[in-house]
N, C-alpha and C positions, 0 to 999 in steps of 0.2 A: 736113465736118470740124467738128468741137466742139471747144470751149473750156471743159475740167473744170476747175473752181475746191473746192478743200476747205478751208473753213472752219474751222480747229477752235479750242483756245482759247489761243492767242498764234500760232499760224504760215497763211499761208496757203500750200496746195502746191496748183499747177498742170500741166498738160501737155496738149498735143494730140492728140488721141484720133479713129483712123480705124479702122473697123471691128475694135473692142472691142480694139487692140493700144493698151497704156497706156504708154508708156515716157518718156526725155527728161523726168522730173519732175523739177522746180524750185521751192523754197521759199523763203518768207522770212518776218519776224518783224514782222506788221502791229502790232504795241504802239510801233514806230517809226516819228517822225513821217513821215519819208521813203518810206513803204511804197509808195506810188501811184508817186511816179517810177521807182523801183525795176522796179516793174510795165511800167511805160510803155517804158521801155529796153527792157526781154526782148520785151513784147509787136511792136514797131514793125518789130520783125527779122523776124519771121514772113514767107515769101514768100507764101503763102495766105489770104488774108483768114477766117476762121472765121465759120460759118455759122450757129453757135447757142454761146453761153456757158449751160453748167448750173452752176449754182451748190447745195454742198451748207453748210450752216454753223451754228456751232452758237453763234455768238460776237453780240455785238450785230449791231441790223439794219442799223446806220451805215455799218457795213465792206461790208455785200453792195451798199449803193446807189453807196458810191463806185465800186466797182470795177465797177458797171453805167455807172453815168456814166460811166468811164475808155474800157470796151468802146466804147458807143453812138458817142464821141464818134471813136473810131479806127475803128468799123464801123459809121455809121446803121442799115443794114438787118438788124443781128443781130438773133435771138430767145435771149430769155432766157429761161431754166427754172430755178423755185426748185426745188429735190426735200421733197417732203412725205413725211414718214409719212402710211400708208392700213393699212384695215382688210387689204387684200389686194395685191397685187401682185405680176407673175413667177413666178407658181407660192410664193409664201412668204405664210402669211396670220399676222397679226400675232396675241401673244396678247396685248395690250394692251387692258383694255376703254376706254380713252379711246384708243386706236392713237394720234391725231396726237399723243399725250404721250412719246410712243419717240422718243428722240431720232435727228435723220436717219442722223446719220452710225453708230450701230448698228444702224437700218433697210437703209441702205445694204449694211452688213456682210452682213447676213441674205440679201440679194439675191444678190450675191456669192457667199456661201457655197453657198446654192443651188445655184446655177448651175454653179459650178465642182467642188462637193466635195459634191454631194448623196448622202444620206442620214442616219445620224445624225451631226449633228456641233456640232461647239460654234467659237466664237469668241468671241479674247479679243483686246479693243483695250488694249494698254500703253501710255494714253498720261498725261497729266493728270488724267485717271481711269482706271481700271481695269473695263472691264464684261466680262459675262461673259455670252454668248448662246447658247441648244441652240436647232436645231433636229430635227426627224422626219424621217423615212421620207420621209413625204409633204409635204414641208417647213413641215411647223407649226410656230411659234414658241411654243417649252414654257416661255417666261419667262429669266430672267437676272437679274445682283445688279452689283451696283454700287461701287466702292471708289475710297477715294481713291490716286494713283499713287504711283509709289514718289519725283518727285519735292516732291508735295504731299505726303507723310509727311514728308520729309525737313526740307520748310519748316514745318508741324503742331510739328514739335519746337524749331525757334528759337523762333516765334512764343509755345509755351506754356510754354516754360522760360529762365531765366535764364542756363545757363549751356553753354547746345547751340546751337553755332551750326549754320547754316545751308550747308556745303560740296558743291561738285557734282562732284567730283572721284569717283574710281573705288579702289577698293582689291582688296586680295585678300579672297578669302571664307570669311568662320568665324570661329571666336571670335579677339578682339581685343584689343589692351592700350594702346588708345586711341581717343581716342571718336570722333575721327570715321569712324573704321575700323570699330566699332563700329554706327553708326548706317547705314553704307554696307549691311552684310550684317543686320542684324534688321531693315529697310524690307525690303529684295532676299527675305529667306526669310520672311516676312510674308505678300508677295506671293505671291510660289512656295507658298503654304501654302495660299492664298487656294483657286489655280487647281486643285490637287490634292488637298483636300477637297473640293470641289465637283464633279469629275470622279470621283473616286472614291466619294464619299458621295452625292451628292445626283443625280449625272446621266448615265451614262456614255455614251460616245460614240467611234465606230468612226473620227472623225478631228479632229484639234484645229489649228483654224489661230492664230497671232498675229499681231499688226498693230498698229502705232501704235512710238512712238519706243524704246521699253526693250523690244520683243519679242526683239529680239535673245539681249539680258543673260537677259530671262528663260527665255528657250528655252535656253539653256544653265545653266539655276540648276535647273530641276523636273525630274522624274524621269517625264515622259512623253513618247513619241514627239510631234514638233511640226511644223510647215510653218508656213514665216516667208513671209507676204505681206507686203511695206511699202508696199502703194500700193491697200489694198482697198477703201477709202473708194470714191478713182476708178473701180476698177475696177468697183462697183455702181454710179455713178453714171452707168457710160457704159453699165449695162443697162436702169438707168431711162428714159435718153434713149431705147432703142430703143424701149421699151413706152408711154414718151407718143407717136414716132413713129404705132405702133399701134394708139393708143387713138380 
């Protein structure tokens, strides 16, 4: 039994993971001091002790050692696994030429995507950022682009304007006769414009998955057939554990 950990930049999601079934995910917002007890409660319930913690993360390296300390000290004999980008892996080889510069958790994705949805396909994480990954046929990694999400546009605009505030609130979509309604749908079709030039213009692909916190909103904003994963991170993380198994 493993213990998936996904790092990414304000939440950490976890679950227990037996033969590549990912379910029962649980998250919470490590930027609060309390995060480790938090942890510690969910974790202590476990009736199974977990045999290996993989950790994916893309956040400082502070968070991944606490929550090693937190494991070791409820499990001594766990094995830990940091997940690395690699030039190859799974059947997926990287088009990066410095590979370990790919971040994990769209390394991950890539693994993922393989596996489950091979041949041409693209993946897009909605989270804090915005990436956008194709893979081949034969699962080469043909590159990807990078944006910031649609909650990091929304804060881009308080931060560079005096008089746009910053609201996380949800509206209806299309033109608007107030700004923060306004700002809600040109971020949202921004985005959505992002993902459909780039599928259309730059890369096409016979299946588009999404994933990360806004795929939802935006699999309902674009004008392309979609499949919402929300837990894909994991779900490559627990194929990487087989392939270090392997290795």
């Amino acid at each position: 039994m493993n213990l998936l950990i996904d790092i990414g930049n304000t939440r950490i999601k976890w679950c227990i993971n037996n033969n590549r079934i990912v379910n029962g995910v649980q998250a919470i917002d490590y930027k609060k001091n309390n995060f480790i007890k938090k942890l510690q409660i969910s974790w202590i319930q476990l009736v199974t002790p977990p045999q290996v913690i993989a950790i994916s993360s893309v956040s400082a390296h502070q968070v991944s050692l606490q929550i090693i300390e937190l494991a070791k000290k409820n499990w001594p004999e766990i094995k830990v696994v940091m997940a690395k980008s690699s030039f190859q892996a799974l059947s997926v080889t990287n088009a990066y030429s410095q590979p370990e510069k790919l971040g994990v958790d769209r390394w991950l994705g890539l693994i993922a995507l393989q596996f489950y949805y091979p041949g041409n396909s693209c993946i897009v994480d909605c989270g804090t950022a915005i990436t956008i990954d194709f893979l081949d046929e034969k699962g080469l990694h043909l590159g990807g682009l990078i944006s910031p999400g649609l909650q990091l546009m929304k804060r881009s605009l308080s931060f560079g304007t005096e008089d746009l505030s910053y609201i996380g609130q949800s509206h209806s979509v299309g033109l608007s006769n107030a700004t923060e309604s306004a700002i809600f749908s040109g971020t949202l079709y921004a985005a959505a414009g992002l993902i459909e030039k780039t599928i259309g213009n730059i890369c096409m692909s016979n299946t588009l998955v999404l994933t990360g916190g806004d795929a939802k909103l935006l699999a309902n904003t674009i004008n392309l057939k979609s499949i919402i994963e929300p837990d894909f991170v994991l779900k490559g993380l627990s194929l990487y554990c087989e392939g270090e198994k392997q290795a």
